[in-house]
C-alpha positions as CSV (number, residue, x, y, z in Angstrom):
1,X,134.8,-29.6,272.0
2,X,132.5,-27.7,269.8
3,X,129.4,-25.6,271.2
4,X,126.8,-28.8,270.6
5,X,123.8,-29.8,272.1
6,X,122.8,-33.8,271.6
7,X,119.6,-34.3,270.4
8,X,117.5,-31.6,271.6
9,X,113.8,-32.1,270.2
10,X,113.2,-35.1,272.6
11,X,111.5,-35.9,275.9
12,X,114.5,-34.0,277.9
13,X,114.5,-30.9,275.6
14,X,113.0,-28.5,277.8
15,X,114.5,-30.2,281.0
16,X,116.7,-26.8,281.4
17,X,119.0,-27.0,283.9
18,X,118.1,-25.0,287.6
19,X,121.6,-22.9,287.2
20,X,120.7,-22.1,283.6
21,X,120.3,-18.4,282.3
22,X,117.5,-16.9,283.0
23,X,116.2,-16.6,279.5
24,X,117.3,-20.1,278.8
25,X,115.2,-21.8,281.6
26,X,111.9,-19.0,280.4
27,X,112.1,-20.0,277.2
28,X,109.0,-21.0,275.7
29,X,108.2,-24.7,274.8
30,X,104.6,-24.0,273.2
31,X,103.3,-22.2,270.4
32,X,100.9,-20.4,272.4
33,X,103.5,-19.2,274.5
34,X,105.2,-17.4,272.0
35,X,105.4,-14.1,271.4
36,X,105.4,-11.7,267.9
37,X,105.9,-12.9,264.8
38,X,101.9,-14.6,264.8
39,X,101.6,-15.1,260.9
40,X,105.0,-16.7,260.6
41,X,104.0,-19.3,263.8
42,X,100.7,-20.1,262.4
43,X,102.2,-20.6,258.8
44,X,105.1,-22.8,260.1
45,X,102.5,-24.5,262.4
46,X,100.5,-25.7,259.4
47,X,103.3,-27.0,257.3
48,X,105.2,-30.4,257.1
49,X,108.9,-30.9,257.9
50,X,110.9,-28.5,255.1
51,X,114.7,-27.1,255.2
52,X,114.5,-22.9,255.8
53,X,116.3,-20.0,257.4
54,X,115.4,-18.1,260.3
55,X,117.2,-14.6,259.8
56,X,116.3,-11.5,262.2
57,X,118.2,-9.3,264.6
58,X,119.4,-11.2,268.3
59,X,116.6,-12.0,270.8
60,X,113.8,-12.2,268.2
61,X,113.3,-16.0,269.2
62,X,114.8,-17.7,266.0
63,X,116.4,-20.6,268.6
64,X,112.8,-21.3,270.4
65,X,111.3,-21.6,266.7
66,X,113.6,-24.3,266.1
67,X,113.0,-26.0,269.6
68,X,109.7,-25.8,269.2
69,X,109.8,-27.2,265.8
70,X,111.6,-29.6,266.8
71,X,109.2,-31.0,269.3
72,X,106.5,-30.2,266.7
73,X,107.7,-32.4,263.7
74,X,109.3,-35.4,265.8
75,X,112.3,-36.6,264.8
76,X,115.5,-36.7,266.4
77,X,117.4,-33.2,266.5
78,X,120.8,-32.0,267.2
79,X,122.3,-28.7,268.0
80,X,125.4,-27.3,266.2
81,X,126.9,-23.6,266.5
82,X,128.7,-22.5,263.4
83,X,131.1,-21.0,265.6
84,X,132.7,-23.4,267.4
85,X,131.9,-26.4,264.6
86,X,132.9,-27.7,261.3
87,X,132.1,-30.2,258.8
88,X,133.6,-32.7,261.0
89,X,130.2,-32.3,263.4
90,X,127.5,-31.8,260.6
91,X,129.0,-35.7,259.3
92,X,128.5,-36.8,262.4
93,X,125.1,-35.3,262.2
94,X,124.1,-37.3,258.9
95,X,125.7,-40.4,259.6
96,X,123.2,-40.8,262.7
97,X,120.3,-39.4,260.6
98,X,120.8,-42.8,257.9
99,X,119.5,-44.5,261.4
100,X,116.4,-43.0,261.1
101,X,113.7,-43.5,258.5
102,X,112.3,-40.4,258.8
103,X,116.0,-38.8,258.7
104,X,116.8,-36.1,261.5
105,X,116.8,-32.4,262.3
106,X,119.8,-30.2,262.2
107,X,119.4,-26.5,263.7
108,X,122.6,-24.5,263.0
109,X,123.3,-21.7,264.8
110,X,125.1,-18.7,262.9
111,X,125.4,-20.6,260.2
112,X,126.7,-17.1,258.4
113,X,129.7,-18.3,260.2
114,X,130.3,-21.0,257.5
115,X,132.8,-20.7,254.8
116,X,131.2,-22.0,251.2
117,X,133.0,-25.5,251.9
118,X,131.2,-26.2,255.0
119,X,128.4,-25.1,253.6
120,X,128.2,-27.6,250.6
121,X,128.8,-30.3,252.8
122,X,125.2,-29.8,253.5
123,X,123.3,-29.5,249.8
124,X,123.2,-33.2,249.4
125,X,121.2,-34.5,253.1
126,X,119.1,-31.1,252.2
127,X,118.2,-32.5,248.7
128,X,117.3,-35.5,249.8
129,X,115.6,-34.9,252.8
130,X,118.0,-36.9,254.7
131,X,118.4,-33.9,257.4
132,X,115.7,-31.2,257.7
133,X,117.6,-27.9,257.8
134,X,117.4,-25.1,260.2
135,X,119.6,-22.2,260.2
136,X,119.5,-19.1,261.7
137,X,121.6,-16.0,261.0
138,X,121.7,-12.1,262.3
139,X,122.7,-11.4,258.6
140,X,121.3,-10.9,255.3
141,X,121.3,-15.0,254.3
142,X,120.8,-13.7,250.2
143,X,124.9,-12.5,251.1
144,X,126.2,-14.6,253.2
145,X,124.7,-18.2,252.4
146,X,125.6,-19.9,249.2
147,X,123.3,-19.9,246.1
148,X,122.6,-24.0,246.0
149,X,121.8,-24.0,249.8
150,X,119.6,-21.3,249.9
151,X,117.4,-22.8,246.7
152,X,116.9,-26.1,249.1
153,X,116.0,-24.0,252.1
154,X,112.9,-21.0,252.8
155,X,113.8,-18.0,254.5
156,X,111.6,-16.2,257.2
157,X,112.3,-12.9,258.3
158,X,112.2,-12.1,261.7
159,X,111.4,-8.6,262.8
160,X,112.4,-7.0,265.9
161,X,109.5,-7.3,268.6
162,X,107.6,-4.4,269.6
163,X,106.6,-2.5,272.9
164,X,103.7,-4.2,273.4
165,X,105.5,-7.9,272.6
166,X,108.7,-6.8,275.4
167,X,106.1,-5.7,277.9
168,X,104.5,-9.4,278.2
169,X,108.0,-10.8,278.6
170,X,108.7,-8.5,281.3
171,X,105.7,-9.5,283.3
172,X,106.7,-13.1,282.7
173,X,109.8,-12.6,283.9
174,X,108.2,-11.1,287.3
175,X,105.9,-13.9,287.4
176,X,108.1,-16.5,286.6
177,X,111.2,-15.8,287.3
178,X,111.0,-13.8,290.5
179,X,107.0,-15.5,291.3
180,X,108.5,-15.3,295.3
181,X,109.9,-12.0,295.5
182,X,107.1,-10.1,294.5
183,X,108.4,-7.4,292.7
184,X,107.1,-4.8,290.9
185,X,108.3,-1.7,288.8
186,X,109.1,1.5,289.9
187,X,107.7,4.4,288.1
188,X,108.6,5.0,284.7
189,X,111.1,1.5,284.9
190,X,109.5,-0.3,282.4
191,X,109.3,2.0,279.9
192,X,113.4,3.2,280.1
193,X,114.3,-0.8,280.6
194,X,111.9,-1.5,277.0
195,X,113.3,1.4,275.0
196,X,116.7,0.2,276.2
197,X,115.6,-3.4,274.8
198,X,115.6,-2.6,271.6
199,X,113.7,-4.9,270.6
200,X,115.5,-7.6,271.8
201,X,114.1,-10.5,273.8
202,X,117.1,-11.7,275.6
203,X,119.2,-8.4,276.2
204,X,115.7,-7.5,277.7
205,X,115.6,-10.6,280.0
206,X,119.4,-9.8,281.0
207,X,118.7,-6.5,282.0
208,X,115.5,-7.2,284.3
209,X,117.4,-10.0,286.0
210,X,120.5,-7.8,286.9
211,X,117.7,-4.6,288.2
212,X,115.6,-7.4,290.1
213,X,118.9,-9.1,291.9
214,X,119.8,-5.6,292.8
215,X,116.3,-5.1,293.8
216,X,116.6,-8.1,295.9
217,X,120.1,-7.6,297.3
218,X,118.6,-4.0,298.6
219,X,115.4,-6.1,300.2
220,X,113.4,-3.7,298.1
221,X,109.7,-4.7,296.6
222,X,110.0,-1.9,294.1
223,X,112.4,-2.4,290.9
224,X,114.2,0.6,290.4
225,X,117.4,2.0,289.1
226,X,120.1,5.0,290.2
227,X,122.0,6.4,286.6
228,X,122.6,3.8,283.8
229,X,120.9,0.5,282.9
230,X,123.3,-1.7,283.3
231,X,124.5,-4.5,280.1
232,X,123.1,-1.9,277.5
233,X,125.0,-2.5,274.2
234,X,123.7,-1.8,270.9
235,X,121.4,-3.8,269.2
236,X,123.1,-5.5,265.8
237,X,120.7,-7.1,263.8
238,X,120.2,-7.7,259.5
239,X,119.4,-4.1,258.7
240,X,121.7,-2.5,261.3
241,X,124.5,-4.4,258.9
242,X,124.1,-2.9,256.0
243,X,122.4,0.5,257.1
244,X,126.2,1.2,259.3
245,X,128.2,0.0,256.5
246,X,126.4,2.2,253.7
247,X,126.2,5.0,256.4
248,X,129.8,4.5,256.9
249,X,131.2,4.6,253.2
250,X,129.1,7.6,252.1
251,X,130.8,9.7,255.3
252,X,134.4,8.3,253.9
253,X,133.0,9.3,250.2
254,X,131.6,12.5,251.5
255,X,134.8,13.5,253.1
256,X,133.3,13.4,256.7
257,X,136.4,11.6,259.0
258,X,134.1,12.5,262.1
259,X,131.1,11.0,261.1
260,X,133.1,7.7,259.6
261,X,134.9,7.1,262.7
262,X,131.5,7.2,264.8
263,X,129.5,4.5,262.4
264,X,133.5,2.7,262.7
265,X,132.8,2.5,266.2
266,X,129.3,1.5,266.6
267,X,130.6,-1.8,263.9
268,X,133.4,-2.2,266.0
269,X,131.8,-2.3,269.3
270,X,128.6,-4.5,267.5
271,X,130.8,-7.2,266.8
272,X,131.3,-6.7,262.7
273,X,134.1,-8.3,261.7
274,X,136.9,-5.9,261.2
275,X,138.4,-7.9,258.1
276,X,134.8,-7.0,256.3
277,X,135.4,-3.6,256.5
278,X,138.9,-2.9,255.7
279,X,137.8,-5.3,252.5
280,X,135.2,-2.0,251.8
281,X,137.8,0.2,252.6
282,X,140.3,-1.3,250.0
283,X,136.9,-1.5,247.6
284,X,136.2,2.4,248.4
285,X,139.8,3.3,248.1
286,X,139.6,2.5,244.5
287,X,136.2,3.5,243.7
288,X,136.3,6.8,245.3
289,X,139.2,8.4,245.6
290,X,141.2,6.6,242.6
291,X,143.7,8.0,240.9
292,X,143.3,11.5,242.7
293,X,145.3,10.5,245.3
294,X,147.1,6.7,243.9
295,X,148.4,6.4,247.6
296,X,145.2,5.7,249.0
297,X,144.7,2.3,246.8
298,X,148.4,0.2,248.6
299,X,147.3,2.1,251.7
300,X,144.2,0.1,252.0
301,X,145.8,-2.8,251.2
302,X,148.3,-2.3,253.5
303,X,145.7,-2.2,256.4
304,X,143.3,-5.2,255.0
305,X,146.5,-7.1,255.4
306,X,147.5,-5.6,259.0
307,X,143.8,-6.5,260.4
308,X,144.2,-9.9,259.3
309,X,147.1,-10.6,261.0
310,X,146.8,-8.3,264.3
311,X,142.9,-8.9,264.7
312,X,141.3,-6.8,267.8
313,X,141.6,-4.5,269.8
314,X,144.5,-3.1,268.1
315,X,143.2,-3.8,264.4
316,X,141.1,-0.8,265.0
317,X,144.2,1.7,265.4
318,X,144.9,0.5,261.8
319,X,141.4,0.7,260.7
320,X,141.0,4.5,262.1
321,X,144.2,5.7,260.1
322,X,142.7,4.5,256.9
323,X,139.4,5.6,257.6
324,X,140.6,9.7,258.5
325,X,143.2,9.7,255.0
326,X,140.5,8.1,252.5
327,X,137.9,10.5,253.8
328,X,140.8,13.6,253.9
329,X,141.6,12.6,250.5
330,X,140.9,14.0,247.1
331,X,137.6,11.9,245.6
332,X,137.4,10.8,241.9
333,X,135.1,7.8,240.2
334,X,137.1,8.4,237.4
335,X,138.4,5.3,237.5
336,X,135.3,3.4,238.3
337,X,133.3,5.0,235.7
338,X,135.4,3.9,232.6
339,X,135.1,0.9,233.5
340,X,131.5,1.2,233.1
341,X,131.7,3.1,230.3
342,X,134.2,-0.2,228.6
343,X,131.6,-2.9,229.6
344,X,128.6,-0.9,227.8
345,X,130.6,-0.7,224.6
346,X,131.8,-4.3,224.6
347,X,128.5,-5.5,225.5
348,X,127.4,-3.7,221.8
349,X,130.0,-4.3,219.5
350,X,132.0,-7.5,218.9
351,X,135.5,-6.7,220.0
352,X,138.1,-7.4,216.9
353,X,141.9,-6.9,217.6
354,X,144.1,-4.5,214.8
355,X,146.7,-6.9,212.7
356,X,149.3,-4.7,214.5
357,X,148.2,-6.0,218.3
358,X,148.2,-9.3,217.8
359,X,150.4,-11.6,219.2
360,X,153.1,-12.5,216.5
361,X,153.2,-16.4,217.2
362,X,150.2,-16.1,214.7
363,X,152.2,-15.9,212.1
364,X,151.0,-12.6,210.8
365,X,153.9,-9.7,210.2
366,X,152.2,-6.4,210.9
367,X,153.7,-2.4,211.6
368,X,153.3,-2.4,215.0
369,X,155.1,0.2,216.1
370,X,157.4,-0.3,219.5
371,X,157.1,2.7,221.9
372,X,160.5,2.3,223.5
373,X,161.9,2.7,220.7
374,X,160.8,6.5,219.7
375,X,161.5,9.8,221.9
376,X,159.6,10.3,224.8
377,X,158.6,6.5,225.1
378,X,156.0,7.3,222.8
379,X,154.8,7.2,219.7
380,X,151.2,7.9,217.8
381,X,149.7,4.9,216.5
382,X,145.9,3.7,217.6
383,X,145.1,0.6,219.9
384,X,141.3,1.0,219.5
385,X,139.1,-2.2,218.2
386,X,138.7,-2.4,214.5
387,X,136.1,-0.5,213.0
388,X,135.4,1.2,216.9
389,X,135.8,4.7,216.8
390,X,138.5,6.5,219.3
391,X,136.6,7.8,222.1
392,X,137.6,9.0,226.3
393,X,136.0,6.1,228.4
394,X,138.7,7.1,230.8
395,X,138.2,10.9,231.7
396,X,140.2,12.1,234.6
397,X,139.1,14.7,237.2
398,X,141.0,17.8,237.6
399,X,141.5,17.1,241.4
400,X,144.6,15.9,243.0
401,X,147.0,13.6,240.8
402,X,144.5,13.1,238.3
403,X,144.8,16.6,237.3
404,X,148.0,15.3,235.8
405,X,147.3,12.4,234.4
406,X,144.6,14.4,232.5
407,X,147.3,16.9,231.5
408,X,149.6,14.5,230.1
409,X,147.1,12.2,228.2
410,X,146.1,16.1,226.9
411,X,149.2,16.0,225.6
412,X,149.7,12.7,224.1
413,X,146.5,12.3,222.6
414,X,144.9,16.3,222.0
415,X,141.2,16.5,221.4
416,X,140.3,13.0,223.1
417,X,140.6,13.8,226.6
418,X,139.0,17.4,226.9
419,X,139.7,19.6,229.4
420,X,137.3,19.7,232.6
421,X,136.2,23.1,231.9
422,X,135.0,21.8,227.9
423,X,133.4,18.5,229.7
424,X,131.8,20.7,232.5
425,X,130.1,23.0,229.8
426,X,128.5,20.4,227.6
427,X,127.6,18.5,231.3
428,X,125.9,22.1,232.8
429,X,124.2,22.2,228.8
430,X,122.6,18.5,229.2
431,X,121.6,19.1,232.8
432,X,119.5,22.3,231.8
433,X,117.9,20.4,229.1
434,X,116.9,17.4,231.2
435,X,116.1,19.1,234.6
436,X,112.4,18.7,234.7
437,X,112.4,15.6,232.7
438,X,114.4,12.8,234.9
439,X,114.4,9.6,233.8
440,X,113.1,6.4,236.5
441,X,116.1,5.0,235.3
442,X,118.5,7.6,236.7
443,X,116.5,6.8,240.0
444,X,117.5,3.5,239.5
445,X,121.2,3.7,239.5
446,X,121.1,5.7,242.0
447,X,119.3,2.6,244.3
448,X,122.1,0.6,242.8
449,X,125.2,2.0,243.8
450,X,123.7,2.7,247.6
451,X,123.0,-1.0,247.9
452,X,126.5,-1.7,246.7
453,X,128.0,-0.1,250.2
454,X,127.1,-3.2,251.9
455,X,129.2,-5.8,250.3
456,X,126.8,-7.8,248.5
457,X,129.5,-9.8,247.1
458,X,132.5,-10.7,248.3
């Protein structure tokens, strides 16, 4: 049975159960017992029933928002976890909200977690007010939910709470969760147990229940602790995504194995789907090392498809022996950049294919000239556009293999593909001439490529 809680937003929503965890049976059931995120409250306080996303790191209170709205816009509401659901649940969902005038509320949990099917089987009760839509994600919900369901819903960003917002928790979890022990911190406590909180509501919860059971277990008053605070794990929220990932690529890309591994690690132990970064890996295989070392390319591949099928603990043997080659590797863009370089000239010029290059089903007898059929495999003839003049979009690195790939077209085709030393001359020239007059623009693509270490797209 999926993770699914019947129509919570009622009169028995906040009728937690006595053997509940303790953050579940604190939970707030008020606005004014809320804490952080004021302007967002008071803005969601004032307006009527509408569809939006709740994105922020964990325990930043995006599930007591939604119970509380609940309660606040009254109409019946169901709970559904994106993990342990499908589309299945959500019809079940909408065939009870027809029953209702005013339609129903649907709070879905992780809903990151749906693929782009499930996801569409909720645009048409969003565009017609059928359901009203809560979802809440740990991720970036411009990346990971669908275009047409994001355009029916608003997104709030949730920030991780402060010092000052953990601190009131903590004395209401003295106060009301342990109102007839009478506990109190021990010196400095509070301030080790808030930094190891991170920011996050529950983890901070977890961690003063386990130090006040021991506290309790040791018939002590005083809340203390001897070495580590226990359940510390690191704290995995929106940002911490993409900031580990681009952090991670630019050690691979900057030939750093140490430093990759660690950012590996701290994915791996956050929970960050393995598949998603072997995906990068196969992305950055391509993009960065290219063809100065080809082997790198069916080596990624070879472990995007070994995660899939192995999946944890052991995917990340797989993942560790790409991550030390790619970043031991020879790096080129080579690659990457003609491609660039290909786009901008087609985006200027209409592309119109020689006589010779066409296919001959059109009827059309031209001298196309059949390499297999002259010495070496090869023969001079040009394949460029008509009218486009012959120029190097491709222009290999002298580094690794490319070196001779660069040799060889050399030899094929002299004068187009200059040697490094002619390229690096004329580069070093243009450099000195635009040192002190850089361009926003340069700036610019710079911004660009870091935000594409994050997997923006699939």
């Amino acid at each position: 049975m999926p993770d699914r809680r019947p129509e919570f937003g009622q009169s028995d929503l906040f009728q937690t159960p006595r053997d509940a965890p303790l953050a579940q049976r604190l939970r707030p059931s008020q606005w004014e017992e809320l804490v952080g995120h004021s302007s967002l409250l008071e803005r969601l306080r004032r307006l009527p029933p509408h569809s939006l996303i709740l994105a922020g790191p964990p325990g930043t209170g995006k599930t007591t928002i939604a119970t509380i709205l609940a309660s606040h816009w009254n109409r019946p509401s169901f709970f559904l976890s994106a993990v342990s659901c499908g589309v299945k649940e959500v019809r079940q969902v909408l065939e009870t909200a027809r029953n209702h005038p005013e339609g129903a509320m649907l709070f879905l949990d992780e809903i990151h977690r749906f693929n782009k099917a499930q996801q569409d089987s909720l645009l048409e009760s969003a565009e017609n007010g059928r359901i009203v839509l809560i979802g809440a994600t740990t991720e970036n919900p411009r990346f990971e939910v669908i275009g047409p369901l994001l355009s029916r819903c608003t997104v709030y960003y949730l920030e991780k709470l402060g010092r000052a917002e953990l601190s009131v928790i903590a004395q209401r979890v003295l106060e009301k969760g342990f109102s007839s022990n009478g506990l109190q911190f021990g010196e400095g406590v509070l301030d080790k147990v808030l930094e190891a909180a991170d920011g996050d509501a529950r983890r901070l919860i977890r961690i003063l229940e386990n130090l006040a059971t021991d506290a309790i277990f040791a018939d002590r008053k005083e809340i203390k602790f001897d070495g580590d605070l226990p359940e510390l794990s690191f704290s995995y929220g929106v940002d911490d995504h993409y900031d580990t990932i681009s952090a991670f690529i630019k050690s691979i890309r900057g030939s750093d194995p140490d430093a990759a591994l660690l950012y590996l690690a701290v994915m791996l132990q956050s929970g960050e789907d393995p598949a998603f970064i072997a995906r990068r890996l196969v992305i950055l295989a391509s993009e960065d090392v290219g063809n100065a070392s080809p082997s790198a390319l069916p080596l990624a591949m070879s472990v995007y498809e070994g995660v899939k099928n192995i999946g944890m603990p052991e995917a990340r043997i797989l993942l560790a022996q790409a991550v030390t080659f790619l970043a031991a590797s020879p790096k080129s863009n080579a690659s990457y950049l003609a491609m660039d370089r290909a786009m901008e000239a087609v985006s200027k010029k209409r592309i119109t294919v020689p006589a010779h290059l066409k296919n001959r089903t059109t009827g059309k007898k031209a001298s196309y000239l059949y390499p297999h059929d002259y010495p070496g495999h090869y023969v001079e003839q040009s394949y460029f556009p008509v009218g486009m003049e012959e120029q190097a979009l491709y222009q290999p690195d002298p580094i690794g293999q490319e070196e001779r790939i660069r040799q060889k077209l050399e030899q094929l085709r002299p004068g187009r593909y200059r040697s490094s030393a002619e390229r690096g001359s004329k580069s070093d020239s243009q450099k000195d001439s635009n040192r002190n007059s850089q361009s926003p623009s340069s700036e610019s693509s710079e911004a660009s490529k870091e935000g594409n270490t994050g997997e923006k797209t699939p």
